[in-house]
Backbone as CSV, one residue per row, in Angstrom:
resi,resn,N_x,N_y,N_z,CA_x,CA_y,CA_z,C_x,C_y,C_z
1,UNK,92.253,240.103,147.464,90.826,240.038,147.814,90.670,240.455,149.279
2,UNK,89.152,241.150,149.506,89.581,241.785,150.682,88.578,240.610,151.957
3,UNK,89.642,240.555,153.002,89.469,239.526,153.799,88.075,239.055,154.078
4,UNK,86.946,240.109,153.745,85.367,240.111,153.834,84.497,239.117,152.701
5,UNK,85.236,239.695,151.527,84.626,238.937,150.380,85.282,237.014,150.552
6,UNK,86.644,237.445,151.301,87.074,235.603,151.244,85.964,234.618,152.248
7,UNK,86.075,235.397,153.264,84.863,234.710,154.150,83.379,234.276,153.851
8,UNK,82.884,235.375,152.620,81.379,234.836,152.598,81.593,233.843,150.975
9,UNK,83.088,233.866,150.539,82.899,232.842,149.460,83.150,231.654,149.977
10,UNK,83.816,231.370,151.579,83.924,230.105,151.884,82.566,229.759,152.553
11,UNK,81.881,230.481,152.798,80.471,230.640,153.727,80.049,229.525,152.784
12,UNK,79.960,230.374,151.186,78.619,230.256,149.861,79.349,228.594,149.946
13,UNK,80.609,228.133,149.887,80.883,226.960,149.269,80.417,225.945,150.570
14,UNK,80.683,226.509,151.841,80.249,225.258,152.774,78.911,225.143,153.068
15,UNK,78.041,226.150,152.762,76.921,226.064,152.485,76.260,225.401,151.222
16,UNK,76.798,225.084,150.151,76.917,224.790,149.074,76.681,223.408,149.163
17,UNK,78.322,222.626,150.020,78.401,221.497,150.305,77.881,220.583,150.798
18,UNK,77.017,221.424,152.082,76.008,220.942,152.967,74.393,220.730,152.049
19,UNK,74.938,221.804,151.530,72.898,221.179,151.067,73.233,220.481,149.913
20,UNK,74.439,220.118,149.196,74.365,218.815,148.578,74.386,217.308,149.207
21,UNK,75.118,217.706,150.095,74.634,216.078,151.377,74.226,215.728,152.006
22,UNK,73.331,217.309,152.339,71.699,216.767,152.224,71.098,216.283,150.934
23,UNK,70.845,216.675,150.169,70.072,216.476,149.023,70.327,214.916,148.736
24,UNK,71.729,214.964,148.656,72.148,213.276,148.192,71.111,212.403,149.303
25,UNK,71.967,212.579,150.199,70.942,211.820,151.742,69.666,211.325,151.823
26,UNK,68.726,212.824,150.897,67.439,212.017,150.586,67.385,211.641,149.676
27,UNK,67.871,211.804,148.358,67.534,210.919,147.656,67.929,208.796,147.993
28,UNK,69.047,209.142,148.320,69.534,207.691,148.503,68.263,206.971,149.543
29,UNK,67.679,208.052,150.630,66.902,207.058,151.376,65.391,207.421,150.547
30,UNK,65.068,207.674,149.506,64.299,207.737,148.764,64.068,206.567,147.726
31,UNK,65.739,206.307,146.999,65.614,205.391,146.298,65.224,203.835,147.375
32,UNK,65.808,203.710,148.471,66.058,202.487,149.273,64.098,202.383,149.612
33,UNK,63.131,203.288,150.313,62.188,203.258,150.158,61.666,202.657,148.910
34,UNK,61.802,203.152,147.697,61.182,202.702,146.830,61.706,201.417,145.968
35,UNK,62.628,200.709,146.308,63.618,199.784,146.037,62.807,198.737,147.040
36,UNK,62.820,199.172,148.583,61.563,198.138,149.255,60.270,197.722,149.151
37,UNK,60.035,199.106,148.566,58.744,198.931,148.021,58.162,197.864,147.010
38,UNK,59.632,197.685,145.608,59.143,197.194,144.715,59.060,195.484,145.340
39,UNK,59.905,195.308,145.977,60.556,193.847,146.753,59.474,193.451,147.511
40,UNK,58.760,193.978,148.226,57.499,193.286,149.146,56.844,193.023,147.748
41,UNK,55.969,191.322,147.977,54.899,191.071,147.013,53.815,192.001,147.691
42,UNK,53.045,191.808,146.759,51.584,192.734,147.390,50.774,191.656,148.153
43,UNK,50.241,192.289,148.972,49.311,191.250,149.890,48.958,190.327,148.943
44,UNK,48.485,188.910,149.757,47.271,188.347,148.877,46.389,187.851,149.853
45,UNK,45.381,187.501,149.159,43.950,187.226,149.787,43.988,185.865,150.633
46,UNK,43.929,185.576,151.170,43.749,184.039,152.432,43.037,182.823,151.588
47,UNK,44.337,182.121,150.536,43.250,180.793,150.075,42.514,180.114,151.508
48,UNK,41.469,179.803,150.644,40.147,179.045,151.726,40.746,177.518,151.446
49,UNK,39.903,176.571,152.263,40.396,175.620,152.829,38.975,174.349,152.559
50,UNK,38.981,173.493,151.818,38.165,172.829,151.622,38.543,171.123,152.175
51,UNK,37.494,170.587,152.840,37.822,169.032,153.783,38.399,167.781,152.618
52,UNK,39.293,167.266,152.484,39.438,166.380,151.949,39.873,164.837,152.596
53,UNK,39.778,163.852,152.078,40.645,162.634,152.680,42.076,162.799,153.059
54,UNK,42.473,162.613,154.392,43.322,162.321,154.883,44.222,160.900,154.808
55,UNK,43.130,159.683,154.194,43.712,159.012,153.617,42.985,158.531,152.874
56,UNK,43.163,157.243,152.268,42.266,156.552,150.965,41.173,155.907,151.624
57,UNK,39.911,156.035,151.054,38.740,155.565,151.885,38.063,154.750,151.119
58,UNK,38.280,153.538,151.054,37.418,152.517,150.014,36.093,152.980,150.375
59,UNK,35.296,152.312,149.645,33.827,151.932,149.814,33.347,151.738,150.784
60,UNK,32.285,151.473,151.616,31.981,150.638,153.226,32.965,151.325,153.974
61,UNK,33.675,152.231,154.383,34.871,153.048,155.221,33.528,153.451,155.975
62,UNK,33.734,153.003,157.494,33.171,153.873,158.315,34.281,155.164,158.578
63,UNK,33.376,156.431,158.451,34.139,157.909,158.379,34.301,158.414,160.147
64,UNK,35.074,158.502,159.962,36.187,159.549,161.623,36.815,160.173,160.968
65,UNK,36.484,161.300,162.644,36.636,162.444,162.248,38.294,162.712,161.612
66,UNK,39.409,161.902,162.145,40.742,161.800,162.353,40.753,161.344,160.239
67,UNK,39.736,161.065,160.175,40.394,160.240,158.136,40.009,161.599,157.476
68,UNK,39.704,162.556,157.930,39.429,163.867,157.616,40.452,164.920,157.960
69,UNK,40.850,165.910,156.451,41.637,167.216,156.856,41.298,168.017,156.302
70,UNK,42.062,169.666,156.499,41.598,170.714,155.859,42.678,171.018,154.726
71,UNK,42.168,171.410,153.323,43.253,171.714,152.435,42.783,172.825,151.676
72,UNK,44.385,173.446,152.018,44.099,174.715,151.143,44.161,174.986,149.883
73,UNK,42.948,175.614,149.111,42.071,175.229,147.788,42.138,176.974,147.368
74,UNK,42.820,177.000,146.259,43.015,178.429,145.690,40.913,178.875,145.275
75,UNK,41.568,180.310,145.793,40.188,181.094,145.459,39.517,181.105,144.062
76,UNK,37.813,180.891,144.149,37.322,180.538,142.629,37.649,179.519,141.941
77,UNK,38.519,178.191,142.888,38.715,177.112,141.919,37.754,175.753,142.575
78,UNK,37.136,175.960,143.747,36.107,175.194,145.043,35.091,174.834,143.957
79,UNK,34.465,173.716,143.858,33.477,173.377,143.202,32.294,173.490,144.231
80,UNK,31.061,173.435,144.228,30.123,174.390,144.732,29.548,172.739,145.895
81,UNK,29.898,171.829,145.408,29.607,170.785,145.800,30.614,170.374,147.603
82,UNK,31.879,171.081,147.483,32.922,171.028,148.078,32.293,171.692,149.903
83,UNK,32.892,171.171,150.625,32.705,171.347,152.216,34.278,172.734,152.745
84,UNK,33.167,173.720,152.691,34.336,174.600,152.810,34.647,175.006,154.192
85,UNK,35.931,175.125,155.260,35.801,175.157,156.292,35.444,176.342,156.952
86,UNK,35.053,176.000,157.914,34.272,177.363,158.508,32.614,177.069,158.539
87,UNK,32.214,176.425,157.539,31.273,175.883,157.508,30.146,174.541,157.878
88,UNK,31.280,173.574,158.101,30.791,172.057,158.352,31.972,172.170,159.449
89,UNK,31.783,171.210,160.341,32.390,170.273,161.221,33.120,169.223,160.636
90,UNK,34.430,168.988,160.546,34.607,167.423,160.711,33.751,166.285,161.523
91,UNK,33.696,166.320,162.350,32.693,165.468,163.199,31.627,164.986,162.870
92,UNK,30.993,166.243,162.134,29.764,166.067,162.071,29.643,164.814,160.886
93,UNK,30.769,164.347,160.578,30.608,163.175,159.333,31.166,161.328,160.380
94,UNK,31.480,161.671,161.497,31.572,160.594,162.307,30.284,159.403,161.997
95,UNK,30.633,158.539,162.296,29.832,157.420,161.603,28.907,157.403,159.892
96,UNK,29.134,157.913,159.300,29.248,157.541,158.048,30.066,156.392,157.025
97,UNK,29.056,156.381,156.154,30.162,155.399,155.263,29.975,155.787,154.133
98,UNK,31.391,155.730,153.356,32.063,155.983,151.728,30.804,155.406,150.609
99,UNK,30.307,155.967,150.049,29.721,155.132,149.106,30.351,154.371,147.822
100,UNK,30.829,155.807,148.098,32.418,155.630,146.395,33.428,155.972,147.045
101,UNK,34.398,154.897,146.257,35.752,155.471,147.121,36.626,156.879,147.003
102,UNK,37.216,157.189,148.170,37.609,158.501,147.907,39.040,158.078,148.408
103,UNK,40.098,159.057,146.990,41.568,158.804,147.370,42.221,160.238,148.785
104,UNK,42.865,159.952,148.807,43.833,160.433,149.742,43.949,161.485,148.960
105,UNK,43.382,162.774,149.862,43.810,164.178,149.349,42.520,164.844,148.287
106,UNK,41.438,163.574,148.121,40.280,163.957,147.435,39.632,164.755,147.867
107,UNK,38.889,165.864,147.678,37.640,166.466,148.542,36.329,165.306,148.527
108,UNK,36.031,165.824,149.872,35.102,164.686,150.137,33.521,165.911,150.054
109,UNK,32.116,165.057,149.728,31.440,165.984,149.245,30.458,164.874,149.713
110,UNK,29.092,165.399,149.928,28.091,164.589,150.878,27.330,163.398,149.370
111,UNK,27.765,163.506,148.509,27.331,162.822,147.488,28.321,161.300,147.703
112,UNK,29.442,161.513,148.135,30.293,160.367,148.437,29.673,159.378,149.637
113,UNK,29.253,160.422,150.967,28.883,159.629,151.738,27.593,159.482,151.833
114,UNK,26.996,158.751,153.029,25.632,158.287,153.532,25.782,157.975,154.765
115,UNK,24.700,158.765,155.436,24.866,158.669,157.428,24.016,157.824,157.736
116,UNK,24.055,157.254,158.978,23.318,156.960,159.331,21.668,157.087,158.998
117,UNK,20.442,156.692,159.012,19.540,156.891,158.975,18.581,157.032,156.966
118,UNK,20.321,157.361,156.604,19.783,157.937,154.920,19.359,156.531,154.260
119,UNK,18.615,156.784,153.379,18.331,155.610,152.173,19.312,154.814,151.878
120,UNK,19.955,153.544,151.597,21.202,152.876,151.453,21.903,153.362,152.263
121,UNK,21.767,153.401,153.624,22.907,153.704,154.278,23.534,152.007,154.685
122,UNK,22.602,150.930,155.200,23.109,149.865,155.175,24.070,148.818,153.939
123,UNK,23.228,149.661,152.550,23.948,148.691,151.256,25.233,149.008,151.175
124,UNK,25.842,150.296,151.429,26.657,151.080,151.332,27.555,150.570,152.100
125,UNK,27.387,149.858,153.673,28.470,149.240,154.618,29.051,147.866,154.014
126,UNK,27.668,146.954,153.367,27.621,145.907,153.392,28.579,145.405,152.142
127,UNK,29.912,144.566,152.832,31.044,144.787,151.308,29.797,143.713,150.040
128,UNK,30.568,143.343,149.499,30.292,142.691,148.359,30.389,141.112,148.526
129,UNK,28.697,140.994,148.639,28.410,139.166,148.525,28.180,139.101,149.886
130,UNK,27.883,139.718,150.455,27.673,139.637,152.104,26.327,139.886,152.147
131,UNK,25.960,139.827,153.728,24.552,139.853,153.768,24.443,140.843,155.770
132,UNK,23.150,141.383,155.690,23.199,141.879,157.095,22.146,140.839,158.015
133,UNK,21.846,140.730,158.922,21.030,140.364,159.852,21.692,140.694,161.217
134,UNK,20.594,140.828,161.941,20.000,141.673,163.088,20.210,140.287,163.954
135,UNK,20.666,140.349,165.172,20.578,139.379,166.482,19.980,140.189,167.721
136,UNK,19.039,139.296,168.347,18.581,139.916,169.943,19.720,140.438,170.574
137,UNK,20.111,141.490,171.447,20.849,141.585,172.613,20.592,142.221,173.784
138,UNK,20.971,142.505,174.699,20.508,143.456,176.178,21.629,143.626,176.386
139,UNK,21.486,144.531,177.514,22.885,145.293,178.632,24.141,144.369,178.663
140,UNK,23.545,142.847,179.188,24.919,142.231,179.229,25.197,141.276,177.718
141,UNK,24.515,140.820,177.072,24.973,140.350,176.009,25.753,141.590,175.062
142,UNK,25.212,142.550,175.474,26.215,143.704,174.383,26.944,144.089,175.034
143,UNK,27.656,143.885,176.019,28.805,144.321,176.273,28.566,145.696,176.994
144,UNK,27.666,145.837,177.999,27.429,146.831,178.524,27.201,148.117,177.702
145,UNK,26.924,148.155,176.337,26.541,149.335,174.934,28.062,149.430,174.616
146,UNK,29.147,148.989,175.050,30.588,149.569,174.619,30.772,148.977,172.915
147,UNK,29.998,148.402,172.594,29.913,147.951,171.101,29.278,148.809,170.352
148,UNK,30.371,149.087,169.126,29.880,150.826,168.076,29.868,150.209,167.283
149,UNK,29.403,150.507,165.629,29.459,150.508,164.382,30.637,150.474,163.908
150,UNK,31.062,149.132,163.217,32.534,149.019,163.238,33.449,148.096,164.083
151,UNK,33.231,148.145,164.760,33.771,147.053,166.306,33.775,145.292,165.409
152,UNK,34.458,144.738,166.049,34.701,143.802,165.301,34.086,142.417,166.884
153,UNK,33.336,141.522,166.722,33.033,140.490,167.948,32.563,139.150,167.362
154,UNK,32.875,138.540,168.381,32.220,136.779,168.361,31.088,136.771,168.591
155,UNK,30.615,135.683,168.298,28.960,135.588,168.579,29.250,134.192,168.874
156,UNK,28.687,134.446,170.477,28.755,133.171,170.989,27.149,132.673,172.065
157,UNK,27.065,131.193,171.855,25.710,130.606,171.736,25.396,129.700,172.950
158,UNK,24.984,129.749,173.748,24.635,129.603,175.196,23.408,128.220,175.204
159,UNK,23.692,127.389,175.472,22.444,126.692,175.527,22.319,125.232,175.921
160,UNK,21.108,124.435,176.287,20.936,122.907,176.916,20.797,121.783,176.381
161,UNK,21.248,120.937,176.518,21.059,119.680,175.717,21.049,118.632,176.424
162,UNK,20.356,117.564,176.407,20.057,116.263,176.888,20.970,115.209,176.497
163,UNK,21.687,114.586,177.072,22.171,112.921,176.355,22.237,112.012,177.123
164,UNK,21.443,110.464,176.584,21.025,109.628,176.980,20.636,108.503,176.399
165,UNK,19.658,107.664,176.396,19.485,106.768,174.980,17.987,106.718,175.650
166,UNK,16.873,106.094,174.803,15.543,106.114,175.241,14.844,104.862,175.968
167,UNK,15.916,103.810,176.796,16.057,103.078,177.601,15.610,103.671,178.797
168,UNK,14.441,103.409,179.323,13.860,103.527,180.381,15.108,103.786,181.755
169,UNK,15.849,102.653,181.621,17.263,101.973,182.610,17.822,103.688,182.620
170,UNK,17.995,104.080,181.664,19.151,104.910,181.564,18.638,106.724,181.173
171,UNK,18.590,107.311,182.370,17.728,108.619,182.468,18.757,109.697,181.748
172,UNK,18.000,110.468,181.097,19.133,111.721,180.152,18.977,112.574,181.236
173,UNK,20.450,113.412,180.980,20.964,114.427,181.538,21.179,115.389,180.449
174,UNK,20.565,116.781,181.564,21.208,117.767,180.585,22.030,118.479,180.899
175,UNK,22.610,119.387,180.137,23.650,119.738,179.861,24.059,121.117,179.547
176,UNK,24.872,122.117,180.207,24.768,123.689,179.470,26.280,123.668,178.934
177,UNK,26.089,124.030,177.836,27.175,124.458,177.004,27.313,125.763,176.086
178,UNK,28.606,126.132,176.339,28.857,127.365,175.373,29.530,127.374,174.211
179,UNK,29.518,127.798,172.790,30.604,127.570,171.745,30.211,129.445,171.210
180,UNK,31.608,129.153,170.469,31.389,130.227,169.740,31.120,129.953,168.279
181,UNK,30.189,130.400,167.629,29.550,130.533,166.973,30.354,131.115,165.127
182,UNK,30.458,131.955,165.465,30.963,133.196,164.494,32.827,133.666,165.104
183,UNK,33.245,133.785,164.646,34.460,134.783,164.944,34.890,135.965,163.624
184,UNK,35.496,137.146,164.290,35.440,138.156,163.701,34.502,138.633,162.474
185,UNK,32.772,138.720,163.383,32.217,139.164,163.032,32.180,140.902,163.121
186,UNK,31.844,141.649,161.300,31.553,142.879,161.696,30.306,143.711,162.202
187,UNK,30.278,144.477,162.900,28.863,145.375,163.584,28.839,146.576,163.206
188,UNK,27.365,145.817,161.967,27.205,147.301,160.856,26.279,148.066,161.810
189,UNK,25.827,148.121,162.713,24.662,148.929,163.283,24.203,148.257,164.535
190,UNK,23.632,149.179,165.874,23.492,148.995,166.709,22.758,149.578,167.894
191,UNK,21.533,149.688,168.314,20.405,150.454,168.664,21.127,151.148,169.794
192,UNK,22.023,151.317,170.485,22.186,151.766,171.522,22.296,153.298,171.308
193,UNK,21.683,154.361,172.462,21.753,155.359,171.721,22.319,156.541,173.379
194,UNK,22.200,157.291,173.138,21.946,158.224,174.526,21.382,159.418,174.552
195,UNK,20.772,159.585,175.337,19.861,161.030,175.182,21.194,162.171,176.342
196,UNK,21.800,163.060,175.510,22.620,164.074,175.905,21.916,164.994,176.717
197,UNK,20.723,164.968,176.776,19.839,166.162,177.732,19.966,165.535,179.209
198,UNK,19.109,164.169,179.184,18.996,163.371,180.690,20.269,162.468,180.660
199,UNK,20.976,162.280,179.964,21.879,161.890,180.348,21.551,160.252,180.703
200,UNK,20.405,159.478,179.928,20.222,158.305,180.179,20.064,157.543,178.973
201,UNK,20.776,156.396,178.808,21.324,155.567,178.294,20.091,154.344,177.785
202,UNK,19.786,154.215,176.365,18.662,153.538,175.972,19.308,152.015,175.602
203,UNK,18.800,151.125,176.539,19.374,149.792,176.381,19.206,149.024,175.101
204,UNK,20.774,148.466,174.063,20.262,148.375,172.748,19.483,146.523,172.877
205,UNK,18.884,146.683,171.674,17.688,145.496,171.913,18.242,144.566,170.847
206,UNK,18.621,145.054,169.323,19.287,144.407,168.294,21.005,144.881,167.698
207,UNK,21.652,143.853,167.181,22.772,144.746,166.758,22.768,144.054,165.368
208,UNK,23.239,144.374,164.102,23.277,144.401,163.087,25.005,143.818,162.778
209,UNK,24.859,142.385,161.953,26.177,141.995,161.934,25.832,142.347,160.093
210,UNK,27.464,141.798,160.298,27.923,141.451,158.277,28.284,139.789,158.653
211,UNK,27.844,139.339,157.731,27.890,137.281,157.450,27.787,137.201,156.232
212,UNK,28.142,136.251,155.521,27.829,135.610,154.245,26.687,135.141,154.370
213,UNK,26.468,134.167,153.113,24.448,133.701,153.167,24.966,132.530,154.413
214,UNK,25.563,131.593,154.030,25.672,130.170,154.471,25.768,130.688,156.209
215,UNK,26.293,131.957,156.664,26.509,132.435,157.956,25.377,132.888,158.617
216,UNK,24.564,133.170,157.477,22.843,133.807,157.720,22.419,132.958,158.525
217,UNK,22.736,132.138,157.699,21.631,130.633,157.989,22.153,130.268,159.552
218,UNK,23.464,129.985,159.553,23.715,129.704,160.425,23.229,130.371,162.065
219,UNK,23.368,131.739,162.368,22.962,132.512,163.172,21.579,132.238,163.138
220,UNK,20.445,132.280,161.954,18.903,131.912,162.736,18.507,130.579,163.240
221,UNK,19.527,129.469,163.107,19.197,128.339,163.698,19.851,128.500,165.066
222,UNK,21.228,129.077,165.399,21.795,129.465,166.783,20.461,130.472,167.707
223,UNK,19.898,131.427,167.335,19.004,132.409,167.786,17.541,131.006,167.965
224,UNK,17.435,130.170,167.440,16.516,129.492,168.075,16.948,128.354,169.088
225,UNK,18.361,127.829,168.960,18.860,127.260,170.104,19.003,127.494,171.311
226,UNK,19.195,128.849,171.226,19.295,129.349,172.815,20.031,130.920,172.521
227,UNK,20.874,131.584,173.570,20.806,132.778,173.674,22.308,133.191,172.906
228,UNK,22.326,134.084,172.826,23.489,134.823,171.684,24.114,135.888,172.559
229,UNK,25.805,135.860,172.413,26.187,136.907,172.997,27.041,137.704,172.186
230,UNK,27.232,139.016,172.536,28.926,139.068,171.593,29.687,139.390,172.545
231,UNK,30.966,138.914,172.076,32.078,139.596,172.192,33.328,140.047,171.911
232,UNK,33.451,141.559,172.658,34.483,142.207,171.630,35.805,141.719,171.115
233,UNK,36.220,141.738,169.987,37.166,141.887,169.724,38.574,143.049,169.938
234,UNK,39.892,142.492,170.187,40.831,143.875,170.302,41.024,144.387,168.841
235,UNK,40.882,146.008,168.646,41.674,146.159,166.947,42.434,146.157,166.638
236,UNK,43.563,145.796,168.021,45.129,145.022,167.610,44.947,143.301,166.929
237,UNK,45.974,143.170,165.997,45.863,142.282,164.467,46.918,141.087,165.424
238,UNK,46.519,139.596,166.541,47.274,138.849,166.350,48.075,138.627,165.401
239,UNK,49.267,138.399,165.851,50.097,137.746,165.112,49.996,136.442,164.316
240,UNK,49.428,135.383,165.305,48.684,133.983,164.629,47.846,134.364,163.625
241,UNK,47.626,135.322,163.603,45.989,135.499,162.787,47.081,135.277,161.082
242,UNK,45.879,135.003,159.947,46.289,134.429,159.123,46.523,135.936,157.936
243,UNK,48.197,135.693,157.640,48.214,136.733,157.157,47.995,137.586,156.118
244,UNK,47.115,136.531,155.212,46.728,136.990,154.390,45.566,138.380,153.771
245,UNK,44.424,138.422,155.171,43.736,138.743,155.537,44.051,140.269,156.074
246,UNK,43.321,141.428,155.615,43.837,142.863,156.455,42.969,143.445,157.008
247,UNK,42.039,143.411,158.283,41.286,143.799,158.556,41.790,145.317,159.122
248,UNK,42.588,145.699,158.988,42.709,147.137,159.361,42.786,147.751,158.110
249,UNK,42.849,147.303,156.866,42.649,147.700,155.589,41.309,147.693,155.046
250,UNK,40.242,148.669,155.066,38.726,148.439,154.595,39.156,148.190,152.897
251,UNK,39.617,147.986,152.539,39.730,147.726,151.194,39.737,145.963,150.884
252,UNK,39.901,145.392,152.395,40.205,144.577,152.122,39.603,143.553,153.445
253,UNK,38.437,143.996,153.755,37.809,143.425,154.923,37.930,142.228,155.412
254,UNK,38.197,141.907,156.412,38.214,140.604,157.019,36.579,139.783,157.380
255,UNK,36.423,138.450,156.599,35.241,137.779,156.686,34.971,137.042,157.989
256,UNK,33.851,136.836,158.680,33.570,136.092,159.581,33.676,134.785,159.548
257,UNK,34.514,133.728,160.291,34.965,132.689,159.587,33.924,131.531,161.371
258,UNK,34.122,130.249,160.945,33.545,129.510,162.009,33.905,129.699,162.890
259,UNK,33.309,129.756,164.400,34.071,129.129,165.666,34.669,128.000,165.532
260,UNK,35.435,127.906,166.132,36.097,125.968,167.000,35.992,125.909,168.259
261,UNK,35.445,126.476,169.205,36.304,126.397,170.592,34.427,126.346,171.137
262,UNK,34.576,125.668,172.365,33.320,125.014,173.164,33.271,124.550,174.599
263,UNK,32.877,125.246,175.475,33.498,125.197,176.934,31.466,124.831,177.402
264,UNK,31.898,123.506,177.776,31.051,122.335,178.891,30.608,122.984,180.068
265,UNK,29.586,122.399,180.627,29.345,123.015,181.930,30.429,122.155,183.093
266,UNK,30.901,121.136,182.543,31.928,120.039,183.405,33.279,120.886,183.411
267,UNK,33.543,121.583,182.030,34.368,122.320,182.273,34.683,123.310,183.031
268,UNK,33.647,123.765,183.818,33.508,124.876,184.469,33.317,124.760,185.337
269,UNK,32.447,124.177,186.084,32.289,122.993,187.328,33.117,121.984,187.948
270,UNK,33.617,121.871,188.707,34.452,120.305,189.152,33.488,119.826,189.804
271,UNK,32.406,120.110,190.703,31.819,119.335,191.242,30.864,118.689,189.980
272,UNK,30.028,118.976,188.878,29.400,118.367,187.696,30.463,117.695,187.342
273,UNK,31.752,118.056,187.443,32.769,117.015,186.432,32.904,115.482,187.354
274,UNK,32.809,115.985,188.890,32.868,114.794,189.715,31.460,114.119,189.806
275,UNK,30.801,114.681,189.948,29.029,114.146,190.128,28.748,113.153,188.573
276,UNK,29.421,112.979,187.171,29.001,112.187,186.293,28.979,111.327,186.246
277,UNK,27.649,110.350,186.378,27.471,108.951,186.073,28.861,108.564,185.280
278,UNK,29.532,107.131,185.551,30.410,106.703,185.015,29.918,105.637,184.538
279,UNK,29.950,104.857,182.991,29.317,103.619,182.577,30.181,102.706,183.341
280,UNK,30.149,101.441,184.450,30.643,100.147,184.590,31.806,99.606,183.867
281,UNK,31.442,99.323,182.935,32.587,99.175,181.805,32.607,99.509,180.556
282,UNK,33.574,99.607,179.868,34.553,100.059,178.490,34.766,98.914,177.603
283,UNK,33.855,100.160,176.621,33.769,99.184,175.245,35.291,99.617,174.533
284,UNK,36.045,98.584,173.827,37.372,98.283,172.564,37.102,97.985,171.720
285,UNK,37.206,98.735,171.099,37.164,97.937,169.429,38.574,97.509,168.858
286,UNK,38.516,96.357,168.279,39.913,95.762,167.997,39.795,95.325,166.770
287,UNK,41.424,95.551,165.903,41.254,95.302,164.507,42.630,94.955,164.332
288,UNK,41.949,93.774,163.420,43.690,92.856,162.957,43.030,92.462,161.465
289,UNK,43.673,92.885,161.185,43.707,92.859,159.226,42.143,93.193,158.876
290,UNK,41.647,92.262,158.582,40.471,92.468,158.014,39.210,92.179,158.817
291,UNK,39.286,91.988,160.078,38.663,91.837,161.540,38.382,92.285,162.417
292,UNK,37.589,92.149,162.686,37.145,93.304,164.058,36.605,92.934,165.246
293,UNK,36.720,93.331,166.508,36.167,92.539,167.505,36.060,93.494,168.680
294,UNK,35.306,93.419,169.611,34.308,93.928,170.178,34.637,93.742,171.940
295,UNK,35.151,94.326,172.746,36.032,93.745,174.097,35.417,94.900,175.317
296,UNK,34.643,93.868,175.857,33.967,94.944,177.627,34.652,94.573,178.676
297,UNK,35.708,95.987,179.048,36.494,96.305,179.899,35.840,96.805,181.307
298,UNK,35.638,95.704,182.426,35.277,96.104,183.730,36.143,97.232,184.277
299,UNK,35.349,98.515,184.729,36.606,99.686,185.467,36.971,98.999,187.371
């Protein structure tokens, strides 16, 4: 073969060779393209996000914003009733209460609650067998307005009393004393308000407790004795406190139970504690079996 023809048959074959590895080359990064291709899912659309309970909200639940979250709710499955985000505020459901209870993870829907101001918004706080009434207050009996809807306080009863006997000899003195009244009473409502424009603060006049009947009663005979105060309670749960009772559980509200405790104006005073008439002498009563007898002790 003549040395011309050998050269352009090795030409034809390395030319040959080359554009098969090219050819291979793209196909392989052809198949790998379309091999990635099949492997990505296809986009999908952004499920929307509808407000539900963050936790279980009995009945009477005053609503914050914090017992509220956002959950993501596949597209076309939102019932029309549902709070879709983007749309409402959490916040904007702050002081409300549950009408019906809502579980943990429920969508919450304005048919559940009742705000302030709505029709049954008070029946709705008020648990079961309880009763509301309203007490006078001002600046300092309320606690400077730091008392909200919800807040838990004593109601304590300020007032004068005479003791003496109707012996000419023997002149009555009176007397200021304080007791408490109520303990861990709840405060369904409370006039204090603020105007966000001027920035001035409307002094509340009534606050709205929860009592039983027999507690009703009790508070309108205190409100004609003399003056009424509250005060706050911490929403940390003593330990003494009786444990049966869960007041951090609305499912399971804690009732307003009696005062015991009663602080004298002698108590508070040393000079009234020193200034008190002292009677002369001390009456004994003495008892031996079935006898009794009667002994005035000169001081």
């Amino acid at each position: 073969m003549k040395p011309r023809a050998l050269l352009l048959a090795v030409g034809a074959l390395v030319t040959a060779g080359a554009a098969a590895y090219l050819a291979q080359g793209w196909l392989d990064h052809q198949r790998a393209a379309m091999a990635a291709r099949a492997a990505k899912p296809a986009p999908q659309q952004p499920a929307m996000a509808v407000l539900v309970a963050a936790k279980a909200l009995p009945a009477g639940t005053f609503v914050k914003a914090a017992d509220l979250r956002w959950q993501p709710w596949p597209q076309g499955g939102a019932d029309p009733t549902y709070i879709i985000q983007g749309k409402r505020d959490p916040k904007s459901f702050d002081g409300a209460v549950v009408r019906r209870g809502i579980i943990a993870g429920e969508p919450v829907t304005d048919t559940r609650l009742v705000k302030p101001g709505d029709r049954g918004f008070l029946a709705a706080v008020l648990a079961p067998g309880l009763r509301a009434v309203s007490v006078p207050v001002n600046a300092t009996s309320a606690i400077s307005g730091l008392v909200f809807p919800g807040d838990r306080v004593d109601i304590l009863l300020s007032h004068r009393f005479e003791v003496g006997t109707d012996s000419e000899k023997e002149k009555k003195v009176a007397h200021s004393v304080s007791e408490t009244v109520l303990t861990n009473v709840r405060i369904l409502a409370i006039d204090q308000t603020t105007d966000d424009q001027k920035n001035k603060p409307n002094i509340p006049k009534n606050a709205t407790i929860e009592v039983t009947p027999r507690q009703a009663e009790m508070v309108a005979v205190a409100m004609d004795l003399g003056k009424l105060s509250l005060s706050l309670r911490s929403l940390a749960r003593p330990e003494s406190d009786d444990a049966d009772a869960e007041p951090d559980n609305p499912a399971f509200p804690a009732i307003a139970e009696r005062g015991n405790t009663m602080t004298r104006d002698s108590d508070v005073s040393r000079l009234i504690a020193f200034g008190q008439p002292r009677s002369a002498q001390r009456v004994v009563h003495l008892m031996r079996g079935s006898k009794s007898a009667v002994l005035e002790v000169k001081q």
